[in-house]
C-alpha positions as CSV (number, residue, x, y, z in Angstrom):
1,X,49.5,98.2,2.6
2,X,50.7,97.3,6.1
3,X,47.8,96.6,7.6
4,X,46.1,94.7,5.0
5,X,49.2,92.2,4.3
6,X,49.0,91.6,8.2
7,X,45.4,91.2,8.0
8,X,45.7,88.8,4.9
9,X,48.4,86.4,6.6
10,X,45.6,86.5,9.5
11,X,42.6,85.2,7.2
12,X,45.1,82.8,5.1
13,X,46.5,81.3,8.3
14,X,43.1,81.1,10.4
15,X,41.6,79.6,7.7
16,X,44.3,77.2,7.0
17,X,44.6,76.2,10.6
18,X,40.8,76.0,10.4
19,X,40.3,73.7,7.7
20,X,43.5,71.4,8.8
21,X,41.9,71.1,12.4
22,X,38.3,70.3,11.1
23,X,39.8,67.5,8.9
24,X,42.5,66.3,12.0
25,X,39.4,66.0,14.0
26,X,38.3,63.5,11.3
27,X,41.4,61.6,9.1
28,X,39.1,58.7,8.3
29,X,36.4,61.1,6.7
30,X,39.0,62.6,4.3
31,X,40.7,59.5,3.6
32,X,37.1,58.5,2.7
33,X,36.6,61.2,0.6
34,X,39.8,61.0,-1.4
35,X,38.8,57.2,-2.0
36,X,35.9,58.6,-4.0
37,X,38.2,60.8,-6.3
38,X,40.6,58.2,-6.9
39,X,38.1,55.7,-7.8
40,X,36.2,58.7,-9.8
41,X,40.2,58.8,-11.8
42,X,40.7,54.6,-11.9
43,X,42.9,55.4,-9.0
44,X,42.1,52.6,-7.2
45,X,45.7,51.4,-6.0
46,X,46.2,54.7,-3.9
47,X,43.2,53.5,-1.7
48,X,45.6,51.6,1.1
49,X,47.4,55.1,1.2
50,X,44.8,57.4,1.3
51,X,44.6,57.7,5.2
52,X,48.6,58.3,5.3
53,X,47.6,61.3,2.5
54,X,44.8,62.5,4.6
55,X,47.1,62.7,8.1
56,X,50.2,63.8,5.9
57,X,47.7,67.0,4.1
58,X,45.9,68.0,7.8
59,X,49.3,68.5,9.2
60,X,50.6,70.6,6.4
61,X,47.4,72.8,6.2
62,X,47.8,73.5,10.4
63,X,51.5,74.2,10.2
64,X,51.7,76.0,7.6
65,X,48.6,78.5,8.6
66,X,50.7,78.9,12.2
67,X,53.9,79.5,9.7
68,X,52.0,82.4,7.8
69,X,50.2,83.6,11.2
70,X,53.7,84.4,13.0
71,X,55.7,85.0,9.2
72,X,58.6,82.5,9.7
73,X,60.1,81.7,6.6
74,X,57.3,83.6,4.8
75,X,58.7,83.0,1.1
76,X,58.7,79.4,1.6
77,X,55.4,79.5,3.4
78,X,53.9,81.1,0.7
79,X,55.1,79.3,-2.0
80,X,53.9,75.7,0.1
81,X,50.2,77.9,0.8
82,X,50.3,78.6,-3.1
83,X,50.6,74.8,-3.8
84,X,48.2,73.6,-1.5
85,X,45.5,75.8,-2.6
86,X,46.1,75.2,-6.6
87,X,45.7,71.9,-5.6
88,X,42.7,72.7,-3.4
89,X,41.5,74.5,-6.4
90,X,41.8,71.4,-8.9
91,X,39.8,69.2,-6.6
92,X,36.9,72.2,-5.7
93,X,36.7,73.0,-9.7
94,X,36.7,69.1,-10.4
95,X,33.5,68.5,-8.1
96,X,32.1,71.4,-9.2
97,X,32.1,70.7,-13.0
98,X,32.7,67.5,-13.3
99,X,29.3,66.2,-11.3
100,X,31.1,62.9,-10.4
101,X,31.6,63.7,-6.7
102,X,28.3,65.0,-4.2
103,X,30.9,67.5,-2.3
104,X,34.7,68.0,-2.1
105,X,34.7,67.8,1.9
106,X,37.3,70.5,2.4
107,X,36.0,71.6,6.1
108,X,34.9,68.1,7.2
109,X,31.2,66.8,7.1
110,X,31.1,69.7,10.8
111,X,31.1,72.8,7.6
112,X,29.1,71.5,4.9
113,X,29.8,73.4,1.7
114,X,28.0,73.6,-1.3
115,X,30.4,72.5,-4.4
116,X,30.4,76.5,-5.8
117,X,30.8,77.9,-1.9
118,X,33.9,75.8,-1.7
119,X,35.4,76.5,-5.7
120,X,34.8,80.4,-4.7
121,X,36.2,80.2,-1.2
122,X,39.6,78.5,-2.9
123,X,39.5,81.1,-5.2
124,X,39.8,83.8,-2.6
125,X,42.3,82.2,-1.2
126,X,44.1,82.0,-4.1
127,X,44.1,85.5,-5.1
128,X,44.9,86.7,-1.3
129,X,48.0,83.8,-1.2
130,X,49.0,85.2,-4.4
131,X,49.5,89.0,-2.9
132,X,51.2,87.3,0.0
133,X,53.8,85.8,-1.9
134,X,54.6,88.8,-4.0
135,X,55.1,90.5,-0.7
136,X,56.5,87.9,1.4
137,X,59.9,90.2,1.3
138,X,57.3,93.1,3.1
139,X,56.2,90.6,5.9
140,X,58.3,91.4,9.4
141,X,58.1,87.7,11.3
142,X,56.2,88.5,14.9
143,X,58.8,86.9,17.0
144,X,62.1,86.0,16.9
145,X,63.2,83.0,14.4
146,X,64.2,80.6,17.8
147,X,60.3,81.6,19.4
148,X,58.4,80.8,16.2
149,X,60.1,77.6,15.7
150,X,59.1,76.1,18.7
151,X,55.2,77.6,18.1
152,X,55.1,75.7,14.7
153,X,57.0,72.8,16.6
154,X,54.2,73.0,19.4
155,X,51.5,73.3,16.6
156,X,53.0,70.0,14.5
157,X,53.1,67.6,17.2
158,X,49.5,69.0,18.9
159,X,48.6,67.8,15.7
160,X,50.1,64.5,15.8
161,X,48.9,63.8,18.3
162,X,45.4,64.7,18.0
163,X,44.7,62.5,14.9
164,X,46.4,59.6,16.9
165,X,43.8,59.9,19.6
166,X,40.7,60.3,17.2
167,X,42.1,57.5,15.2
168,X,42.1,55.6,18.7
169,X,39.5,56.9,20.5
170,X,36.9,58.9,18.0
171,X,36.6,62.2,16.7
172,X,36.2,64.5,19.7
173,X,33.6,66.8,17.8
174,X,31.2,64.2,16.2
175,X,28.9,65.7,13.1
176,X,28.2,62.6,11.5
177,X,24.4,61.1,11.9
178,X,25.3,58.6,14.2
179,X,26.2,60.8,16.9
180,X,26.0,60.4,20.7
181,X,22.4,62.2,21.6
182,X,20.8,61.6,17.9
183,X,17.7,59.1,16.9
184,X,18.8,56.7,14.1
185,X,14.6,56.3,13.1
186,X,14.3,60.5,12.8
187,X,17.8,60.4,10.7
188,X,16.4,58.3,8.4
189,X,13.2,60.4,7.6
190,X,13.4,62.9,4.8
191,X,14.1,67.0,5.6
192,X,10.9,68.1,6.1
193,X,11.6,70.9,3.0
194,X,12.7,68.0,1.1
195,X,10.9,67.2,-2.5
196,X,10.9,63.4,-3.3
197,X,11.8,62.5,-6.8
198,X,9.1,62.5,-9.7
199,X,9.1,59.8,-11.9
200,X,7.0,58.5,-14.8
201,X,5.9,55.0,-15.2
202,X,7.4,54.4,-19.0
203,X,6.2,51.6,-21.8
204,X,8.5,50.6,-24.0
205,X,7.3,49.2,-27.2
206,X,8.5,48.5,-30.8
207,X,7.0,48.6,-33.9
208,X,8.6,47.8,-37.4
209,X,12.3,48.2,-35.5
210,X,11.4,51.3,-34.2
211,X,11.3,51.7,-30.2
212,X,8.5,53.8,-28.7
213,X,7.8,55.2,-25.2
214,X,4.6,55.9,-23.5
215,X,4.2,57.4,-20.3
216,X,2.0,56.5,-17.4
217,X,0.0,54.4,-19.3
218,X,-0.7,52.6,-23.2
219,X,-2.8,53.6,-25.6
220,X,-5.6,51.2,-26.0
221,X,-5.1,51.0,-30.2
222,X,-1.4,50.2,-29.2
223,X,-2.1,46.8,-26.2
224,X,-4.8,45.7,-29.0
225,X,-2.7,46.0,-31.7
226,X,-0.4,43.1,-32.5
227,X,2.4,44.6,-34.6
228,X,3.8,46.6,-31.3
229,X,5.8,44.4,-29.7
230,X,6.3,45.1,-25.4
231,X,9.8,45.6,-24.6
232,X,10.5,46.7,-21.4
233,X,8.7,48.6,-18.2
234,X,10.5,51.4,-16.0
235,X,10.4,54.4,-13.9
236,X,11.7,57.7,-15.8
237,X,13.0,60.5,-13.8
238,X,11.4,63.5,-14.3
239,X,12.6,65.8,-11.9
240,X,15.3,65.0,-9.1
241,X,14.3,65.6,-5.7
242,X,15.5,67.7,-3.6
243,X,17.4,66.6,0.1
244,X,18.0,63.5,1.2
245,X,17.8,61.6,4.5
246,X,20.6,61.8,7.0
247,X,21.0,58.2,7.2
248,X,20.7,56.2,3.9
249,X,20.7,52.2,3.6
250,X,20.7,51.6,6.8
251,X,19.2,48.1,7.8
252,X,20.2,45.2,10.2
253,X,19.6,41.9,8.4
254,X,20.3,38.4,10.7
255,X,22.3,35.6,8.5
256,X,19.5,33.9,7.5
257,X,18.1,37.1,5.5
258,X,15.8,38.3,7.8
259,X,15.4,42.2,7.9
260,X,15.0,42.9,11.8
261,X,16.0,46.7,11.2
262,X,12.6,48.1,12.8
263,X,12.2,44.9,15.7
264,X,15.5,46.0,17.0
265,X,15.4,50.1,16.8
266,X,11.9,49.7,18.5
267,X,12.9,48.1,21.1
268,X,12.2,49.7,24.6
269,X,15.2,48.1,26.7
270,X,18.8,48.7,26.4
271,X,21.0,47.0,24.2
272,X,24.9,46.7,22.9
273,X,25.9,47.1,19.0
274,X,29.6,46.4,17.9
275,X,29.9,47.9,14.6
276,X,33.0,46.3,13.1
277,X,34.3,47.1,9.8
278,X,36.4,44.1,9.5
279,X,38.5,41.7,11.5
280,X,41.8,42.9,11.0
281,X,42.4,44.0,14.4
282,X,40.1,41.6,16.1
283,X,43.2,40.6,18.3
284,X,42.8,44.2,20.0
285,X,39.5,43.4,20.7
286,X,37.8,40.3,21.3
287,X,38.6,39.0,24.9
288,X,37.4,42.8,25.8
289,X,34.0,42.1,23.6
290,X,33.5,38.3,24.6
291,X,33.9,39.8,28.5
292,X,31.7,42.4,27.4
293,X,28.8,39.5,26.0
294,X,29.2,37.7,28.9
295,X,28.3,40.1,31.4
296,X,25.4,41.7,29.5
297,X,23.7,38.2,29.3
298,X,23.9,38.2,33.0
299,X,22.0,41.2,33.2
300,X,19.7,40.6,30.1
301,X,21.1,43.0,27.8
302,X,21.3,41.8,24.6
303,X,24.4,42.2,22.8
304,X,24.6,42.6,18.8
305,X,27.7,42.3,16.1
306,X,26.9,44.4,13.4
307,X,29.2,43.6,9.9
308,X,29.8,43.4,6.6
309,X,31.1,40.2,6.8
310,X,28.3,38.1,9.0
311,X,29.3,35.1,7.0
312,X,33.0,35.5,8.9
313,X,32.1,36.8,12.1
314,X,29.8,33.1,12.7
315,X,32.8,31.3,12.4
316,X,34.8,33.3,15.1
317,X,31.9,34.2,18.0
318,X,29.5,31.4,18.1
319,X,27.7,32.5,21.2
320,X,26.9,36.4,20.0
321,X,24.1,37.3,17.7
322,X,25.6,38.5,14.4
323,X,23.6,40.7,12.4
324,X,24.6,42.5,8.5
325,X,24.8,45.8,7.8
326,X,26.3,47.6,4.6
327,X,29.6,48.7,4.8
328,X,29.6,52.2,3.8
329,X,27.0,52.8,6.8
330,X,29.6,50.8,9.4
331,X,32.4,53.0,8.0
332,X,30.1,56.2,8.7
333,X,28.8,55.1,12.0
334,X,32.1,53.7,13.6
335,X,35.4,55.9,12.4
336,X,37.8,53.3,14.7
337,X,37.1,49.9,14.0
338,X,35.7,48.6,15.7
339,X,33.1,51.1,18.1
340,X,30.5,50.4,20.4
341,X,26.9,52.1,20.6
342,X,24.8,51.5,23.7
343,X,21.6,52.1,22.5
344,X,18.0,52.3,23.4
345,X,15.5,51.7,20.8
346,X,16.6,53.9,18.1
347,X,18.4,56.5,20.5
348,X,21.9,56.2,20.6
349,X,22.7,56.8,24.5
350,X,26.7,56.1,24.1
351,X,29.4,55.4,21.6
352,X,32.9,54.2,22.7
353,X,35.7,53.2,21.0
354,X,36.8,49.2,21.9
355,X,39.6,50.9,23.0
356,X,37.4,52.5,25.6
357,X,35.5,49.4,26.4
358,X,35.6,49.3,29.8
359,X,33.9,53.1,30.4
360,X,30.9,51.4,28.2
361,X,31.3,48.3,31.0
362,X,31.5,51.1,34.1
363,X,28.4,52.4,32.9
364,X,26.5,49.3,32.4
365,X,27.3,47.6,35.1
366,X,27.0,50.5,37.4
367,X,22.9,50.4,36.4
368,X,21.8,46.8,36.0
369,X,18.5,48.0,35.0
370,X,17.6,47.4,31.2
């Protein structure tokens, strides 16, 4: 019984420290995600503290799977561990059964899980947490009380500090679709095992106050006959489809309306997008970014603002091109607002934090070359 205690505190605590790092790496991406649960609940005043939950639940997961890992405090642990994953549970169950959320995001969008393969991994965990807890009073503590302290001390501020950085600076293990290295054109392409939706072109008519459908096309008795009255025209799905493209709604419209999405990712020359997600910080950034314009038009490397809000950004930089882009695809592409991408044609060569302008400057102006 030994061994298998020791080895469960080993799975529960890897796991734990596993699933807290994967998220730490990310904060914004799980404050994202609990956005979606809270709106799916008219929850919709928690959204300003969703990012305080997200740091708040990383750094529980990661100190308490050290806690269970070295058994310090071990009855309190597992009581905390039997919380968390009840808790876990609720949410996994809810996306599974409820069919109002795509995917609970419990190991980050770097371990996509299907809605079951997360409800039955929380499960396990359950039922593992639950023997732990029952035998907490078994559980011998690896090192002394004083040495274990300072591991989950070390372990609590490591975190800390690692989701102050990525908030900062970027995540430092990127899995989303606008990664350094990927092709924005290929991520928008369909799987190639993907199945596209079917649909069926559907009439809708009535006759003496009774509505009838026809699919794909009208009988000619019905279009010649003038008692059935045309009501409507749509597509009716017949069978979903099956995968979807990485990148989804993802277009670069110019403030008069134009749609210049394919003239800009076909471009062969370098080029500079800032991807702001709004202008709360712009005092942070904009001498760095106006610097940043002003040197690339020196060099002939155009220089783009990419926003939600083009209509605002004209009336603050009147010398930059300002382009529109939907705001769920700026909060995916740039996690620290804002971030920018040096790009070339659809390949995105670099992506930098504004906080980390001046590396994107190094390596520009060290190659004046387009």
């Amino acid at each position: 019984m030994k061994i298998v205690l020791t080895a469960l505190r080993w799975l529960v605590g890897l796991l734990f420290i596993f699933s807290g790092l994967i998220k730490a790496n990310d904060p914004l991406g799980l404050s994202y995600k609990m956005q979606e649960f809270f709106e799916a609940w008219n929850l919709n005043g928690l959204h300003d503290y969703t990012l305080m939950f997200a740091l708040g639940m990383n750094l529980l997961e990661v100190v308490a799977g050290v806690a269970v890992i070295v058994g310090w405090q071990m009855k309190r642990v597992s009581w905390l561990l039997l919380v968390l994953i009840v808790f876990f549970t609720f949410l996994t169950s809810y996306v599974l059964f409820s069919g109002k959320i795509h995917a609970c995001g419990c190991f980050g969008d770097c371990v996509p899980l299907t809605p079951i393969q997360t409800f039955t991994k929380d499960v396990a965990l359950l039922l593992m947490i639950v023997l732990l807890l029952i035998n907490a009073h078994k559980t011998k503590p690896l090192f002394s009380s004083k040495a274990s302290f300072y591991i989950i001390a070390v372990s609590f501020f490591s975190i800390v500090f690692l989701q102050w950085h990525v908030l900062k600076y970027l995540p430092i293990l990127d899995c989303l679709p606008y990664a350094k290295g990927k092709n924005i054109v290929e991520g928008m392409k369909l799987p190639a095992d993907a199945k596209p939706d079917i649909v069926a072109m559907t009439f809708k008519y009535k006759k003496d106050g009774k509505l009838l459908e026809f699919v794909d096309s009208v009988p000619t008795n019905v279009t010649e006959d003038s008692t059935y009255e045309y009501m409507d025209r749509y597509d009716k799905m017949i069978q979903k489809g099956t995968g979807l493209p990485k990148i989804v709604d993802f277009s670069l419209v110019t403030l008069n309306g134009v749609d210049t999405t394919q003239a800009i990712l076909n471009q062969t020359s370098k080029y500079v997008m800032l991807f702001v997600k709004d202008f709360s910080t712009i005092k942070k950034w904009q001498k760095d970014f106006e610097k940043i314009n002003t040197e690339m038009k020196e060099k002939n490397i155009t220089v783009f603002l990419v926003t939600a809000d083009a209509e605002k950004a004209a009336t603050m930089f009147k010398d930059v091109t300002i382009l529109k882009c939907d705001a769920t695809v700026i909060k995916t592409a740039a996690r620290v607002n804002p971030t920018y991408f040096l790009m070339k044609g659809a390949d995105i060569i670099d992506k930098v934090s504004y906080a980390d302008y001046d590396k994107l400057l190094m390596q520009l102006t060290s190659n004046s070359k387009p």
